[in-house]
VMD Tcl script that builds the backbone (N, CA, C; Angstrom):
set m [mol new atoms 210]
animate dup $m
set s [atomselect $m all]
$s set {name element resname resid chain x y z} {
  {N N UNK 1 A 17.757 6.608 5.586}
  {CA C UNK 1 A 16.441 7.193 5.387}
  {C C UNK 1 A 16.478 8.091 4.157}
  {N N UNK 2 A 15.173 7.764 3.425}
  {CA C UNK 2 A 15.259 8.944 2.063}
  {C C UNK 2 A 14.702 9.999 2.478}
  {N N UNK 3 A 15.117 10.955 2.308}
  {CA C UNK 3 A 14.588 12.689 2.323}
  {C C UNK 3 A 13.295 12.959 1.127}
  {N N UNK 4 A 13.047 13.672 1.435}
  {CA C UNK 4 A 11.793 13.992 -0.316}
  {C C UNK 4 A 12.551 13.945 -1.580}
  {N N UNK 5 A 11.468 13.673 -2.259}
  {CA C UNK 5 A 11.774 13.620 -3.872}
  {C C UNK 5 A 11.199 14.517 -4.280}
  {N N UNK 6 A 12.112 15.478 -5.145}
  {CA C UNK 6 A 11.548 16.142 -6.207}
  {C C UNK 6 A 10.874 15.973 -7.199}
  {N N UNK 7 A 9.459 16.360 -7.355}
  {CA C UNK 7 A 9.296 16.173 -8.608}
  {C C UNK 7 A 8.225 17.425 -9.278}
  {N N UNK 8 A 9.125 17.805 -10.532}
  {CA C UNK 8 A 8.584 19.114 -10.837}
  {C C UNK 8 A 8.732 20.312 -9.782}
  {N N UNK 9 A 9.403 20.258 -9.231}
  {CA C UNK 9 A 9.768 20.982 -8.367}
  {C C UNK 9 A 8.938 21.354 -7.344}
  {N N UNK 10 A 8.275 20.448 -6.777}
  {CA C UNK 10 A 7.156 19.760 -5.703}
  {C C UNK 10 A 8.077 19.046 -4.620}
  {N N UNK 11 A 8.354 19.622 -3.653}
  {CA C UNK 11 A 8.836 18.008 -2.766}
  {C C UNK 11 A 7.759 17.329 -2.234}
  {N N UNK 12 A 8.187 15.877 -2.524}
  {CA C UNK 12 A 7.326 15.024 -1.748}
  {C C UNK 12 A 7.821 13.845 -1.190}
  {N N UNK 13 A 7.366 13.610 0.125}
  {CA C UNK 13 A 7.684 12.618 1.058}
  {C C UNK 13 A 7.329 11.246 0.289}
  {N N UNK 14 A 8.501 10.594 0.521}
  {CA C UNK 14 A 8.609 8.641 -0.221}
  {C C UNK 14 A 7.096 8.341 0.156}
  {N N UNK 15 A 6.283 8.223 1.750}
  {CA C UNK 15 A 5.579 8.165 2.037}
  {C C UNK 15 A 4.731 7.877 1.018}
  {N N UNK 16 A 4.703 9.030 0.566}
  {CA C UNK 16 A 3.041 9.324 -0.657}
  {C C UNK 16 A 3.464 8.856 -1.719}
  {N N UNK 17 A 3.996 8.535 -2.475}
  {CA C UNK 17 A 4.544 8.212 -3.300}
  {C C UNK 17 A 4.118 6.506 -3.333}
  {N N UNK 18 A 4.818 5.908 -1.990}
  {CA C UNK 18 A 4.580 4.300 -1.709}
  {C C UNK 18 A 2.981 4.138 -1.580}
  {N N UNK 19 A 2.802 5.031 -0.720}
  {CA C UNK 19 A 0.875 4.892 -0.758}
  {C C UNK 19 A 0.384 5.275 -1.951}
  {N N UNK 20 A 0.918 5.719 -3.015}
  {CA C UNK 20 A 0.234 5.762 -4.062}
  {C C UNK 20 A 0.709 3.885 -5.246}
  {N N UNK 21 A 1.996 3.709 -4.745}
  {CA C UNK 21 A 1.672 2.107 -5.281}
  {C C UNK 21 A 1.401 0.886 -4.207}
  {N N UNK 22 A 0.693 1.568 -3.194}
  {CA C UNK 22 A 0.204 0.612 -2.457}
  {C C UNK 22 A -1.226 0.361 -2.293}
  {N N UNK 23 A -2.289 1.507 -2.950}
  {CA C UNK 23 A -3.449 1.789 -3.054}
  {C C UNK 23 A -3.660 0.718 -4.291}
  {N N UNK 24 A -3.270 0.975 -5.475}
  {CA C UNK 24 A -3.828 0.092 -7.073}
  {C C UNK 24 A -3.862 -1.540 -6.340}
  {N N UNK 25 A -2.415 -2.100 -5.450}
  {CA C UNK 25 A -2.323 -3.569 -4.798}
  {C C UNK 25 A -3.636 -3.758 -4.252}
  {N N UNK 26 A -3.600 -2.613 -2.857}
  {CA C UNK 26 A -5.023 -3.274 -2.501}
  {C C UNK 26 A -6.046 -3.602 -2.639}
  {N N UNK 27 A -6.250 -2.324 -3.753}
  {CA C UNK 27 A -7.392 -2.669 -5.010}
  {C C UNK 27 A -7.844 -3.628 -4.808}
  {N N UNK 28 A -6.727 -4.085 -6.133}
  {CA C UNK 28 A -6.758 -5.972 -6.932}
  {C C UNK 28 A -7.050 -6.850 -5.419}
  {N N UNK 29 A -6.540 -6.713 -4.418}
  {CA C UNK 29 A -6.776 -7.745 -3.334}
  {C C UNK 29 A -7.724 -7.576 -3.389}
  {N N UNK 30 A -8.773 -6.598 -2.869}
  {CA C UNK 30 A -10.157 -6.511 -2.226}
  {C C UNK 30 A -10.540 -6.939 -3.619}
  {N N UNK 31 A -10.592 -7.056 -4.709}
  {CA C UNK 31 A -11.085 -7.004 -5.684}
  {C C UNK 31 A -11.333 -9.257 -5.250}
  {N N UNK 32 A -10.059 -9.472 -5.717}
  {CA C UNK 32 A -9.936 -11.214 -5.749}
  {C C UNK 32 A -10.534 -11.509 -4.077}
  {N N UNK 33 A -10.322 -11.036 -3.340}
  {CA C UNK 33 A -11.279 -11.393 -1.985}
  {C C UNK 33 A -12.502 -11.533 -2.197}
  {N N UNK 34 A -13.218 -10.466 -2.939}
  {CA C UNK 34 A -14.569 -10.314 -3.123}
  {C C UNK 34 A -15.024 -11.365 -3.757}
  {N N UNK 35 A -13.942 -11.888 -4.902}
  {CA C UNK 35 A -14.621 -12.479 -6.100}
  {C C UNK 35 A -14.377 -13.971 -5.841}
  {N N UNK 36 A -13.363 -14.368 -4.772}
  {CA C UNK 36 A -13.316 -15.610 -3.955}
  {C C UNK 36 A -14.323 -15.689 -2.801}
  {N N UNK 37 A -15.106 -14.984 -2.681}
  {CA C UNK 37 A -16.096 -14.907 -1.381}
  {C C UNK 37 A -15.171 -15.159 0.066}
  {N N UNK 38 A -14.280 -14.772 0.103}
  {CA C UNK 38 A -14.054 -14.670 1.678}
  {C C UNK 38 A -13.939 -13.458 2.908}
  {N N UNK 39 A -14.872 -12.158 2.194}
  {CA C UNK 39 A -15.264 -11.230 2.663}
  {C C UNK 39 A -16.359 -11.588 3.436}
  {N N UNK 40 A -16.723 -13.230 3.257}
  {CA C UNK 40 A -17.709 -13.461 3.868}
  {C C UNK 40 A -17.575 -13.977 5.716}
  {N N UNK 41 A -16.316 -14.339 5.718}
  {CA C UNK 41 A -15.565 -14.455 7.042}
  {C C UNK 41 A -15.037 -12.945 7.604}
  {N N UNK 42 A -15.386 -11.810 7.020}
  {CA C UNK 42 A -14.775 -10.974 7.843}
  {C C UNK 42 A -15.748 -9.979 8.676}
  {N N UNK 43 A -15.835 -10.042 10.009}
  {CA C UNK 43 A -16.276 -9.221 10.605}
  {C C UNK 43 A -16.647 -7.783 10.464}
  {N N UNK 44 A -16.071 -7.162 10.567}
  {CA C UNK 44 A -15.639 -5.238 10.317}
  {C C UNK 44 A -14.905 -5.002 8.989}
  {N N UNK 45 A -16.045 -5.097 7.560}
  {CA C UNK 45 A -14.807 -5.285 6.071}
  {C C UNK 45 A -14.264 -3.702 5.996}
  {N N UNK 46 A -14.620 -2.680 6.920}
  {CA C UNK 46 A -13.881 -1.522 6.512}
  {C C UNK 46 A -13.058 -1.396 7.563}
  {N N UNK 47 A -12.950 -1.977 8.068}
  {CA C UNK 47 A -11.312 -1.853 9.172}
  {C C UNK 47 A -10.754 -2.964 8.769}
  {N N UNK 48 A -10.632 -4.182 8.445}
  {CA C UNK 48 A -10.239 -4.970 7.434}
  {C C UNK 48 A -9.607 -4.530 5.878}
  {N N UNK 49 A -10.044 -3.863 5.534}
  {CA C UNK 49 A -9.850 -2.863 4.391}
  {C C UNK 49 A -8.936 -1.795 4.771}
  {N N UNK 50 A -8.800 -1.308 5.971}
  {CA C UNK 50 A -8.079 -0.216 6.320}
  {C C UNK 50 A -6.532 -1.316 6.972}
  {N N UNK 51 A -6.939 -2.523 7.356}
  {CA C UNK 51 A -5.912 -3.311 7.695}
  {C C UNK 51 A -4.633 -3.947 6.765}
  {N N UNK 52 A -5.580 -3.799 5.617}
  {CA C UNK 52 A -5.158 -4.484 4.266}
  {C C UNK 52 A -4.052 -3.450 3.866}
  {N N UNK 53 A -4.753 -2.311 3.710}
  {CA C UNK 53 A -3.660 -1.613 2.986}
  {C C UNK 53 A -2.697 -0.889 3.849}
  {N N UNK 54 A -2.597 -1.177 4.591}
  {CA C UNK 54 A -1.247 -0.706 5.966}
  {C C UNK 54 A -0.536 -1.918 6.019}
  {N N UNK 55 A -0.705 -3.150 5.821}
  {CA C UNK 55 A -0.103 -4.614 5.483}
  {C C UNK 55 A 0.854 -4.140 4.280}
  {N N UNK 56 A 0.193 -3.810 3.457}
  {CA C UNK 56 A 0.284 -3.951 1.294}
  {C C UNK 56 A 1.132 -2.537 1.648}
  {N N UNK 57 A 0.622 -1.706 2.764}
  {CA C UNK 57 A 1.549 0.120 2.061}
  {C C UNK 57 A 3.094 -0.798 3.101}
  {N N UNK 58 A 3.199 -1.918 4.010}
  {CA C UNK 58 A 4.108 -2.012 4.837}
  {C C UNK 58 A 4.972 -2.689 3.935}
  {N N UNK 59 A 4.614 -4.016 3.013}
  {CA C UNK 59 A 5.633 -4.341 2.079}
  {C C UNK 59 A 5.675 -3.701 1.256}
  {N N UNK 60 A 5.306 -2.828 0.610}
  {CA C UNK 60 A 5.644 -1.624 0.035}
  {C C UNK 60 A 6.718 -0.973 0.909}
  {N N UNK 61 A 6.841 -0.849 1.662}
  {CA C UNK 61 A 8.096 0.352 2.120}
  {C C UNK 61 A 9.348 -0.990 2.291}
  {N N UNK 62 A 8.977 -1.640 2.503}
  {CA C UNK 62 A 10.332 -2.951 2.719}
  {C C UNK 62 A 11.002 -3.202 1.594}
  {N N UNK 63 A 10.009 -3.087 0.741}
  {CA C UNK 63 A 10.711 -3.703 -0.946}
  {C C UNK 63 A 11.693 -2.581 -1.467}
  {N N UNK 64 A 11.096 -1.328 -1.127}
  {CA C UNK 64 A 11.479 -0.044 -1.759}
  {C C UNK 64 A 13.067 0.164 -1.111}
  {N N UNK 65 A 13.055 -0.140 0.428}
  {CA C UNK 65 A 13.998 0.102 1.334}
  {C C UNK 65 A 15.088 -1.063 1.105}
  {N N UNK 66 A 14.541 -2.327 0.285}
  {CA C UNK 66 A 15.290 -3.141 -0.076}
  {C C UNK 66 A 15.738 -2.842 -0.880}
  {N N UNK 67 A 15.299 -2.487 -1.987}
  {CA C UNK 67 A 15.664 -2.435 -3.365}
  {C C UNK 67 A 16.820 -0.780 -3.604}
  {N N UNK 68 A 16.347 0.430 -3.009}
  {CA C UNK 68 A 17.168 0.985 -3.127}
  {C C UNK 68 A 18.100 1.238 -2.193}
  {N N UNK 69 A 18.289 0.348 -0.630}
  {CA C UNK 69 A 19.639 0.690 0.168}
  {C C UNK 69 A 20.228 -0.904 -0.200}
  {N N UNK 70 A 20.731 -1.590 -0.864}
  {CA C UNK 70 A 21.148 -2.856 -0.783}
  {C C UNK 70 A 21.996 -3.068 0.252}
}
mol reanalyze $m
mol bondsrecalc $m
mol representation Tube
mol addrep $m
Protein backbone atom coordinates (compact mmCIF):
# COMPACT_ATOMS: atom_id res chain seq x y z
CA UNK A 1 0.00 0.00 0.00
CA UNK A 2 1.26 3.63 -0.86
CA UNK A 3 1.17 6.13 2.03
CA UNK A 4 0.67 9.96 0.80
CA UNK A 5 2.65 11.81 -1.53
CA UNK A 6 4.22 14.82 -0.98
CA UNK A 7 3.81 17.45 -2.91
CA UNK A 8 5.00 20.92 -2.10
CA UNK A 9 4.82 19.99 1.08
CA UNK A 10 0.99 19.11 0.99
CA UNK A 11 0.36 15.43 1.75
CA UNK A 12 -1.91 13.84 -0.37
CA UNK A 13 -3.64 10.55 -0.54
CA UNK A 14 -2.80 8.37 -4.12
CA UNK A 15 -6.60 8.41 -3.98
CA UNK A 16 -6.89 12.05 -5.28
CA UNK A 17 -4.34 12.09 -7.28
CA UNK A 18 -5.86 8.77 -9.39
CA UNK A 19 -9.28 10.58 -9.34
CA UNK A 20 -7.75 13.37 -10.73
CA UNK A 21 -6.48 11.08 -13.90
CA UNK A 22 -9.52 9.32 -13.81
CA UNK A 23 -11.91 12.36 -14.19
CA UNK A 24 -10.17 13.86 -17.91
CA UNK A 25 -10.87 9.50 -19.06
CA UNK A 26 -14.31 9.81 -18.21
CA UNK A 27 -14.66 12.91 -19.79
CA UNK A 28 -13.57 11.67 -23.30
CA UNK A 29 -15.95 8.52 -22.61
CA UNK A 30 -19.10 10.45 -21.89
CA UNK A 31 -17.92 12.66 -24.50
CA UNK A 32 -17.64 9.51 -27.51
CA UNK A 33 -20.92 7.95 -25.83
CA UNK A 34 -22.72 11.04 -26.50
CA UNK A 35 -21.39 11.48 -29.90
CA UNK A 36 -22.09 7.62 -30.77
CA UNK A 37 -25.69 8.06 -29.46
CA UNK A 38 -25.78 5.33 -26.99
CA UNK A 39 -26.77 7.51 -24.07
CA UNK A 40 -29.78 6.77 -25.74
CA UNK A 41 -30.06 3.16 -24.13
CA UNK A 42 -29.33 4.39 -20.76
CA UNK A 43 -31.84 4.67 -18.20
CA UNK A 44 -30.52 6.92 -15.11
CA UNK A 45 -27.41 8.90 -17.37
CA UNK A 46 -26.32 10.44 -13.96
CA UNK A 47 -25.85 7.31 -12.02
CA UNK A 48 -24.49 5.83 -15.17
CA UNK A 49 -22.09 8.67 -15.18
CA UNK A 50 -21.36 8.21 -11.55
CA UNK A 51 -20.91 4.35 -12.61
CA UNK A 52 -18.52 5.22 -15.29
CA UNK A 53 -16.12 6.90 -13.41
CA UNK A 54 -15.76 4.42 -10.37
CA UNK A 55 -15.20 1.70 -13.39
CA UNK A 56 -12.36 4.32 -15.18
CA UNK A 57 -11.14 5.68 -11.25
CA UNK A 58 -11.03 1.38 -10.65
CA UNK A 59 -8.60 0.74 -13.65
CA UNK A 60 -6.97 3.57 -12.71
CA UNK A 61 -5.89 2.24 -9.35
CA UNK A 62 -4.98 -1.33 -10.99
CA UNK A 63 -2.68 0.14 -13.58
CA UNK A 64 -1.01 2.42 -11.01
CA UNK A 65 -0.76 -0.65 -8.47
CA UNK A 66 0.57 -2.50 -11.46
CA UNK A 67 2.88 -0.37 -12.71
CA UNK A 68 4.50 0.76 -9.53
CA UNK A 69 4.53 -2.66 -7.22
CA UNK A 70 5.71 -5.09 -10.13
Amino acid sequence: MIGELDVSGVFVPPLLLWLGAALPLTAVLRRVLRWCGLYKFVWHRPLFDLALLVMVLGAVVALANRWVAP
